[in-house]
KEGUDO-312773 format. One record per residue (C-alpha): x, y, z. Coordinates in steps of 0.001 Angstrom, whole numbers, padded with zeros to 6 digits, always signed. Example, Ala and Ser with C-alpha at 12.3 -4.5 7.8 and 13.67 -1.06 7.14 Angstrom:
BEGIN
+012300-004500+007800
+013670-001060+007140
// end
This chain:
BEGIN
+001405-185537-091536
+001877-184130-088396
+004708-182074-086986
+007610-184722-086576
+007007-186000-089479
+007071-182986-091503
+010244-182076-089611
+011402-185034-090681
+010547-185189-094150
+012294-181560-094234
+015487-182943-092453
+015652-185960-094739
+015418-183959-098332
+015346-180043-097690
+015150-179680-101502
+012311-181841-102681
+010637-180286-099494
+011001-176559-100612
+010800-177463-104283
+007101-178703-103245
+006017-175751-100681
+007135-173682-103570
+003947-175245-105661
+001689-173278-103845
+003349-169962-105656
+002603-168649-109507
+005603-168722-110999
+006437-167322-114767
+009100-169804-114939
+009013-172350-111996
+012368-173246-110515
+014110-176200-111525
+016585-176111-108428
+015888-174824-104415
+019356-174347-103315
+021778-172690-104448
+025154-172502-102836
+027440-169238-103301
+030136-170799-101749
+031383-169542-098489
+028584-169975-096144
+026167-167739-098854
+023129-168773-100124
+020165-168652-102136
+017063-169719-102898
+014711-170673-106032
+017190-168158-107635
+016829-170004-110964
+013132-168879-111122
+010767-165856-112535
+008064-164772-110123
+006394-161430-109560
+005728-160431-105820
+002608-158387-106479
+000888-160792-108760
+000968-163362-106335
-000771-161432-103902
-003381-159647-105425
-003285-160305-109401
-003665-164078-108704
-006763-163603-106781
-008607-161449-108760
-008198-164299-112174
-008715-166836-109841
-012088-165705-109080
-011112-163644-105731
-011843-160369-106798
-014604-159817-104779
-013232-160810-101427
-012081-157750-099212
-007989-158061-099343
-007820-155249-096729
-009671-154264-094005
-008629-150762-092792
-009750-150225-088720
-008860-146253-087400
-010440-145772-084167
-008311-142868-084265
-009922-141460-086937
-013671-143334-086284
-013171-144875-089847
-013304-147982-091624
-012390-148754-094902
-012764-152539-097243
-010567-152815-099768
-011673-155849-102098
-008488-157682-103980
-010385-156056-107383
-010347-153019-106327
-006745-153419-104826
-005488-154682-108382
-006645-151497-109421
-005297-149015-107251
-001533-150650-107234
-001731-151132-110911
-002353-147058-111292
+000493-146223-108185
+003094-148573-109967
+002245-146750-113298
+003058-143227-111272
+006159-144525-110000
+006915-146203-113568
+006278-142869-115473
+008670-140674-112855
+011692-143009-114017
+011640-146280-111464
+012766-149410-113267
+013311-152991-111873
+015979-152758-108910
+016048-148808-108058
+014911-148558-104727
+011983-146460-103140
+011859-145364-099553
+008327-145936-097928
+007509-143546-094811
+003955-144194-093850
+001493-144551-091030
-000777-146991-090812
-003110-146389-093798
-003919-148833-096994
-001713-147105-098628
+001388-147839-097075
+000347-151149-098235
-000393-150493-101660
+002793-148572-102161
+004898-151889-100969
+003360-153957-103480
+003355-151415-105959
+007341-151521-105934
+006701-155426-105834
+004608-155012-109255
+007639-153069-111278
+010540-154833-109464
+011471-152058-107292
+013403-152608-104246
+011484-151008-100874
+012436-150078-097931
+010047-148870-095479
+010602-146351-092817
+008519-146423-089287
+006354-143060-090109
+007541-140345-088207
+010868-141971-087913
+013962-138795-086908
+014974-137246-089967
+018783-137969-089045
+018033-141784-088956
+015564-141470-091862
+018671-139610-093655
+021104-142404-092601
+018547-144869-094663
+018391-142397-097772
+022067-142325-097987
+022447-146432-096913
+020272-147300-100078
+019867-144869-102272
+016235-144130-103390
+015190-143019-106359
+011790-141619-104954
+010249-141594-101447
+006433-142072-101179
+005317-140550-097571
+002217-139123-096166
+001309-135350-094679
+000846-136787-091591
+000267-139796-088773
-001771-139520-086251
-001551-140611-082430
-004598-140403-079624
-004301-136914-078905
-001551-135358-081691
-000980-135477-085285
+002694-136133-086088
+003808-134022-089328
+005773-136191-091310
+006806-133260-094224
+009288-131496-092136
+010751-134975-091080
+010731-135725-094610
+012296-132613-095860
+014970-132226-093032
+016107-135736-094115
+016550-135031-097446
+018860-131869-096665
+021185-133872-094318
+021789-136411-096816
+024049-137020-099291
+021874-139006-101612
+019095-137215-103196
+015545-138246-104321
+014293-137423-107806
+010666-137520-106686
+008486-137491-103733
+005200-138568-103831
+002781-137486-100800
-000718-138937-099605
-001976-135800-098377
-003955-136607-094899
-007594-134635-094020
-006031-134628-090940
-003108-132491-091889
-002200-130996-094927
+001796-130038-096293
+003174-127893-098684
+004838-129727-101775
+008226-128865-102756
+007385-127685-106236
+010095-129903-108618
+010220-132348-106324
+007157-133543-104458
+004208-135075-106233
+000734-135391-104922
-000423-139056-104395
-003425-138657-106316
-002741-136407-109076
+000526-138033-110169
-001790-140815-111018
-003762-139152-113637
-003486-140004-117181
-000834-142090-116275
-001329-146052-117875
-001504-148673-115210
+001721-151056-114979
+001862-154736-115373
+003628-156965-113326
+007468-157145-114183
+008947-161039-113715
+011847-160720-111686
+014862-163390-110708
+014245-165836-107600
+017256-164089-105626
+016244-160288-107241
+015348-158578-103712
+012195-157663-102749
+012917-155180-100019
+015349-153990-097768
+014406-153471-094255
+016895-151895-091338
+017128-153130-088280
+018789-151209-085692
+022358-152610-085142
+024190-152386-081686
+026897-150298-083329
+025238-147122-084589
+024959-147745-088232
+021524-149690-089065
+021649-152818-090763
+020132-153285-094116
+018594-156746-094150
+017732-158153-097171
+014943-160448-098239
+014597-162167-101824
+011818-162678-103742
+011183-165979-104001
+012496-167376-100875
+009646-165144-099230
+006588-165542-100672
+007299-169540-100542
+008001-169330-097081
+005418-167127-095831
+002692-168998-098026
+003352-172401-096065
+002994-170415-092365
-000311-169009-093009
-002037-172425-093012
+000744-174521-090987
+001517-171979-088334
-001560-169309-088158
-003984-172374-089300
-005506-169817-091519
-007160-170993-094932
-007722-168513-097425
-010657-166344-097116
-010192-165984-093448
-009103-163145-091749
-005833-162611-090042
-004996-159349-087626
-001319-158375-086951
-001505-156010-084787
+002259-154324-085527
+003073-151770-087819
+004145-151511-091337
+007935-150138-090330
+008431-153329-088419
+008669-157059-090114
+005854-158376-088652
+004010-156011-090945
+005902-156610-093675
+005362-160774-093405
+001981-160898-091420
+000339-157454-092160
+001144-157100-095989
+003182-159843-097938
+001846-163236-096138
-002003-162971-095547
-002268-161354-099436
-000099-164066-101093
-002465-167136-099217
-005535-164769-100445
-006404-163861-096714
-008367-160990-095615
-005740-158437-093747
-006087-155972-090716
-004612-152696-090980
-005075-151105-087728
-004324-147325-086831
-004582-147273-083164
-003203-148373-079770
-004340-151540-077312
-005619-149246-074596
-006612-145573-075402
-008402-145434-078465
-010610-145390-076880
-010313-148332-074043
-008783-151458-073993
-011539-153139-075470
-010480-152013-078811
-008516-155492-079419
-011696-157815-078659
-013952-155075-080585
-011904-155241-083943
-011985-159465-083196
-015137-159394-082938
-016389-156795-085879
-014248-158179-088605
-014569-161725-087475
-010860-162538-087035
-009460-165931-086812
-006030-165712-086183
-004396-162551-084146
-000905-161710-083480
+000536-159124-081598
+003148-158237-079062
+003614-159371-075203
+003491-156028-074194
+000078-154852-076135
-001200-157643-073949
+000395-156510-070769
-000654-152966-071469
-004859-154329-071704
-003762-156531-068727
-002854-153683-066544
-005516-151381-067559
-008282-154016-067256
-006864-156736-065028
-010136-158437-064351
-010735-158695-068550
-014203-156306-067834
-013802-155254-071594
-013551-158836-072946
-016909-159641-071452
-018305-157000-073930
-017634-158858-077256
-018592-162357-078955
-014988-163575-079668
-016186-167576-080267
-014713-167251-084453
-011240-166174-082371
-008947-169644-082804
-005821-168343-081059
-003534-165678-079807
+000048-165616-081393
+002752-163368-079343
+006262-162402-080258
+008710-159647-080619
+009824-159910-077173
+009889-162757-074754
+006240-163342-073696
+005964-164097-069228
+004168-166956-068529
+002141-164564-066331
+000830-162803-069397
+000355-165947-071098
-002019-167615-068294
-003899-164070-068023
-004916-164298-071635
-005624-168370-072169
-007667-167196-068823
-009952-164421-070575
-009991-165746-073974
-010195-169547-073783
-008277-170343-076550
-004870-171565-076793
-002127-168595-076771
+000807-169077-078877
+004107-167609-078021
+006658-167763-081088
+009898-167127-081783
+011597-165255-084709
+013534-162080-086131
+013554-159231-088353
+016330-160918-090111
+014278-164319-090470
+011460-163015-091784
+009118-165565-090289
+008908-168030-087254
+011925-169839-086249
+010462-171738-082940
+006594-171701-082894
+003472-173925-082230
+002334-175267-085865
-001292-175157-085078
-002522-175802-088005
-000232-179020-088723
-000725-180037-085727
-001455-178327-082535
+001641-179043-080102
+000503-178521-075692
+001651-175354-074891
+004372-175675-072571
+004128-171891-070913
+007438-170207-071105
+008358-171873-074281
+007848-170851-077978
+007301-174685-078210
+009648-176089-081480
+011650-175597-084311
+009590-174927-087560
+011204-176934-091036
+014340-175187-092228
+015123-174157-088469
+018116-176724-087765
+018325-174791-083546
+021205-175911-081941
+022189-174828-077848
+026150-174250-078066
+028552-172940-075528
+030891-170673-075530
+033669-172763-077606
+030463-173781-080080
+029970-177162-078568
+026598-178346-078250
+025164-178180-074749
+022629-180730-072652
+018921-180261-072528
+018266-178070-070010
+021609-175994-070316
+021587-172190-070736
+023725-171272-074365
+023895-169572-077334
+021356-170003-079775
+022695-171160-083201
+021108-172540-086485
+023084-174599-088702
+023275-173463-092327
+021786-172779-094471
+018933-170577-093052
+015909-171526-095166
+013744-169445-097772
+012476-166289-096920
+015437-165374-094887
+017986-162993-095175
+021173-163391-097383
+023042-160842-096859
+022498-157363-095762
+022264-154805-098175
+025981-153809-099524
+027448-155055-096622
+028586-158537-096739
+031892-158429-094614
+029435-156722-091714
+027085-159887-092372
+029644-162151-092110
+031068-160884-088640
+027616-159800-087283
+026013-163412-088008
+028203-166307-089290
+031679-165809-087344
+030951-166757-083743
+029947-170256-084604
+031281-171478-088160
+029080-173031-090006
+026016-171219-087793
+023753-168574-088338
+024408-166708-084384
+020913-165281-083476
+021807-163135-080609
+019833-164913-078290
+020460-167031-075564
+018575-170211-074006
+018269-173967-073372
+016348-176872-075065
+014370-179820-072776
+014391-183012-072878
+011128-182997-075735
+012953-180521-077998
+010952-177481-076846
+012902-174310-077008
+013268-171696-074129
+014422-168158-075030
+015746-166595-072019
+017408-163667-072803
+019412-161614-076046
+022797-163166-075387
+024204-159752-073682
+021130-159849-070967
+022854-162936-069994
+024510-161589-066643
+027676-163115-064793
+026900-162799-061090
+030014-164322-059104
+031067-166789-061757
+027233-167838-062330
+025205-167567-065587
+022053-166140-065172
+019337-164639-067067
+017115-161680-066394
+014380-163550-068731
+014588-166144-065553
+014077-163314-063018
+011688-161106-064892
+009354-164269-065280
+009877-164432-061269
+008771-160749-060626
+006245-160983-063480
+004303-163345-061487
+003912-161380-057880
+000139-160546-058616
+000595-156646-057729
+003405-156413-061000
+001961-155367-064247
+005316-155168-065749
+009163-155272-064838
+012203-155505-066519
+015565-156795-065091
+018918-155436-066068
+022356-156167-064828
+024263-153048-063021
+028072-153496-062661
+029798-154470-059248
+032761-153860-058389
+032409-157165-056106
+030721-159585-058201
+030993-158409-061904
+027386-156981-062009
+024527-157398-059423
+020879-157706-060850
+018356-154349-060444
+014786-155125-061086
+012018-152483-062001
+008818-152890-061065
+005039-151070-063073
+002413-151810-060588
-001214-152823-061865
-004035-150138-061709
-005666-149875-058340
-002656-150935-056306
-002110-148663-053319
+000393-150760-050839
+003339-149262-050211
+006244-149668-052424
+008554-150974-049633
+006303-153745-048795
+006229-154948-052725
+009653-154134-053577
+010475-156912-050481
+008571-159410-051542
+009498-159673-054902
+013452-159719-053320
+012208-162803-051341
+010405-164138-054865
+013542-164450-056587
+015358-166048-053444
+012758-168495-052763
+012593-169326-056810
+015961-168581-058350
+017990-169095-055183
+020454-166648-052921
+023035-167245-055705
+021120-164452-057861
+022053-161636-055296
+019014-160127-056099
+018846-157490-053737
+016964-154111-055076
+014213-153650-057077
+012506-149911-057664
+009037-148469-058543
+008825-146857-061539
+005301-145572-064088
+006629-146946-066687
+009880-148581-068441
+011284-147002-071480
+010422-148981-074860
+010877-149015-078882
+008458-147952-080483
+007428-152144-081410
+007247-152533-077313
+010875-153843-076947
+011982-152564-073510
+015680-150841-073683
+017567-152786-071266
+020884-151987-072267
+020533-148375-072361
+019106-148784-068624
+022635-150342-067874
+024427-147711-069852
+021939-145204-067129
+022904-146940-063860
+026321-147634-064888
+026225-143883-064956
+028007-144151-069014
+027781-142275-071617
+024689-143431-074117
+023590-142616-078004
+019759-142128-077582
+018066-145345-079524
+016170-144353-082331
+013338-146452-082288
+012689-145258-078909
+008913-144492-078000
+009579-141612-075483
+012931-140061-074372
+011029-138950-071377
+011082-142197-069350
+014812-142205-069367
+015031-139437-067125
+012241-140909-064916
+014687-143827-064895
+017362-142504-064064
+015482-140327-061019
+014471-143429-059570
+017949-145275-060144
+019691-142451-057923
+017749-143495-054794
+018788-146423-054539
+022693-144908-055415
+023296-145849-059076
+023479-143185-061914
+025792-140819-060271
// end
């Protein structure tokens, strides 16, 4: 069946569709019923079910005659090592951490805080807490210890499992005094730490409260896995809210490893045995879904990669790691590629390495320029796949299903809505808009499996942060049209939209317009207020290595880009220079705290934010041009 079809078959009977996807999982009691309706606009799935998390990704393997497959492939140019991890040996070392955590008191649904860099081990203690029915929540290592506090206190831990250290080209970040400042600023307290202790750095334990990683294991009987209800959750992960306060998402047990079992083959055209890179990070959900829980539960071979796209040491260290460990499927985000793009704009590096097992590049996290797009089909000669989704989904909402059937690539696009995804454009009153006409992006409930429910002890702030815009939607946030052929086109979160005179616009529109001038390596577009026209656009410009024209000459052209493409009506006008534009720490660029800059207002600092340098560079080169007074 190809992808209409499927869609189809979804649309027609969403139960006997999910009821069959969810085949593919070991279940200690299968479930009898996929929906489940809370009433209210709530939902659930497979919630009549027993399933263990961990079992289905490694325990499965191992009786199924897996065992001696590498699960994990550990890459740390940083630290010139590699490490393979076979699914035996995996069982193994989860069975003895979930044994540790079982002996210091955790029982099914107490949660445990992970705070790790990008080592096996963060992995192992994920599905360790998946093994015993403990809820986890990981932390981005090195994470501020007021935000990591703000997490204790959100969910309550009963232990934290952290490392010494994390290490970054050039510096190793000590995680211990993070870790310990945390725990004195917040209410809630931990009964037990456990700590990997890092060559690289070690820490002192807290005696009474911090355990070492390995010695807490010893003599200490390895756990089995614990069945647990469909709807019991698996983890909590936060997601930075707009107001402050970070939001707890949810994700149930069931509803995940269903869902993220039927992408692996159907989106990442993966089979199992293969190996899949994510290039992300553990603290982020595209290492939950794509770097832990997904390729393990389809008994893939995973990448765990401690390093950065240029740096460690060049930016050939993407094709290298392709080409070493044979991958077939890698993901990553728009701006790891932009960041090789502008180092090595020719692709020199990619010459270096035999990529021909490579079957295609997935992008997302942030909108993906066609420009970067067309650079990469250019070097790599395979299709590049932007897709569309959120740390509250869990998995791809809009995407190319390659391996159901390989959809053309309509640059610009994240191509379609997968099965479960009902996408509808609305307006402002919630009425559906034509194809081709810039609105809200809503999908009609219920979400599917795999998604979130709720956020974690905070229903009323799901309900008004999600499902009260459009009743009877799920809002995304994001803004953007369909055409005529059902493809999707994500232009911009819904507050980049900008009102210029009375006309809609979007920055995605005039980024993609900038994006393409060939001396522009990178630029971001915000929306300055005007006491004239509501807000005028500003765009900022990273050059490409090796440019030397003047600034002046650039900055006017790519003015007389957006007129001659967008049209006088954007009152584009000024665009600046900058190194570099300030990002999270997952490559988002902070646009609104930009505004908040030139708009000369007060801002909170963003947490996730990679370094609180650039902002003053930012604001520097705002004030010659005469915004942040």
């Amino acid at each position: 069946m190809g992808y209409r079809e499927t869609y189809a078959a979804w649309q027609d009977d969403p139960e006997a569709f999910w009821l069959k996807a969810a085949e593919a999982i070991d279940w200690v009691e299968a479930p009898t019923q996929a929906l489940f309706e809370r009433g209210d606009d709530l939902f659930e799935w497979f919630a009549d079910a027993k399933v263990n998390g961990c079992y289905n990704a490694v325990d499965r393997h191992v009786e199924g005659g897996r065992g001696d497959q590498v699960a994990i492939i550990h890459d740390s140019p940083i630290t010139g090592t590699q490490t393979k991890i076979t699914y035996a040996d995996l069982q193994t070392r989860v069975a003895s951490l979930a044994g540790a955590l079982a002996a210091q008191g955790v029982v099914k649904g107490d949660r445990v805080i992970i705070y790790m860099p990008m080592v096996p081990e963060a992995l192992e203690a994920m599905l360790a807490c998946a093994r015993i029915g403990a809820v986890h929540s990981v932390v981005f290592g090195g994470f501020a210890a007021n935000e990591l506090a703000v997490r204790i206190d959100d969910c309550a831990p009963k232990a934290i499992i952290a490392a010494s250290c994390g290490l970054e080209p050039g510096r190793v970040v000590e995680y211990k005094p993070l870790l310990d400042g945390a725990i004195e600023l917040a209410d809630h307290k931990p009964d037990v730490c456990i700590v990997l202790q890092r060559p690289q750095h070690l820490c002192e334990l807290t005696p009474g409260r911090d355990l070492d990683w390995h010695d807490c294991q010893k003599d200490v009987p390895p756990a089995d896995c614990v069945p647990v209800e469909g709807n019991h959750p698996a983890y909590i992960l936060y997601t930075s809210g707009t107001t402050g306060a970070p939001k707890g998402v949810v994700r149930h047990t069931a509803g995940h490893l269903v869902a993220l079992n039927w992408t692996m083959k159907n989106i990442y055209n993966v089979d199992p045995g293969d190996v899949f890179w994510a290039a992300s990070d553990v603290g982020w959900v595209v290492g939950h879904s794509y770097i832990c829980y997904g390729p393990l539960i389809h008994g893939n071979t995973t990448v765990v990669f401690e390093g950065k796209p240029i740096g460690t040491p060049d930016a050939g260290t993407f094709w290298r790691i392709i080409e070493e460990h044979n991958v077939r499927s890698f993901f990553t985000a728009p701006t790891a590629i932009r960041a090789v793009k502008r180092e090595d704009p020719k692709g020199e590096y990619r010459k270096k390495y035999d990529l021909s097992g490579l079957r295609a590049l997935y992008l997302a996290g942030e909108r993906a320029d066609p420009d970067t797009i067309e650079w990469a089909q250019e070097i790599l000669g395979i299709p590049v796949y932007d897709h569309w989704w959120q740390t509250e989904t869990g998995y791809t909402i809009a995407g190319n299903p390659a391996g159901l059937e390989a959809l053309p690539v309509k640059v610009g696009s994240p191509t379609v809505p997968m099965p479960g995804y009902q996408v509808e454009i609305l307006d402002e009153a919630g009425h559906p808009q034509k194809p081709g006409e810039l609105g809200a992006i809503a999908i009609k409930l219920p979400l599917p499996p795999g998604t979130l429910p709720t956020l974690w002890n905070a229903e009323d702030r799901f309900r008004k942060s999600y499902l009260t815009t459009f009743p009877g939607y799920y809002e995304t946030g994001d803004a953007g049209m369909m055409d005529e052929d059902g493809y999707l086109y994500i232009m911009a979160r819904t507050d980049d939209v900008i009102n210029v005179a009375g006309h809609r616009l979007s920055t995605g529109a005039m980024e993609e317009v900038l994006a393409g001038h060939p001396d522009v390596a990178e630029c971001a577009v915000v929306g300055v207020s005007d006491a004239l026209k509501g807000q005028s656009p500003v765009g900022f410009l990273c050059l490409s290595n090796g440019v030397n024209r003047p600034h002046e000459e650039i900055t006017k052209e790519c003015v007389k880009r957006i007129r001659e493409q967008i049209g006088p009506v954007a009152a584009f006008k000024q665009a600046i220079v900058v190194d570099r534009l300030p990002k999270t720490r997952s490559g988002k660029i902070l646009r609104a705290t930009m505004v908040k800059i030139a708009d000369g207002q007060e801002f909170k600092l963003p947490a996730t934010i990679d370094d609180p340098a650039i902002l003053d560079e930012i604001k520097v080169a705002l004030q010659t041009i005469g915004y942040a007074k």
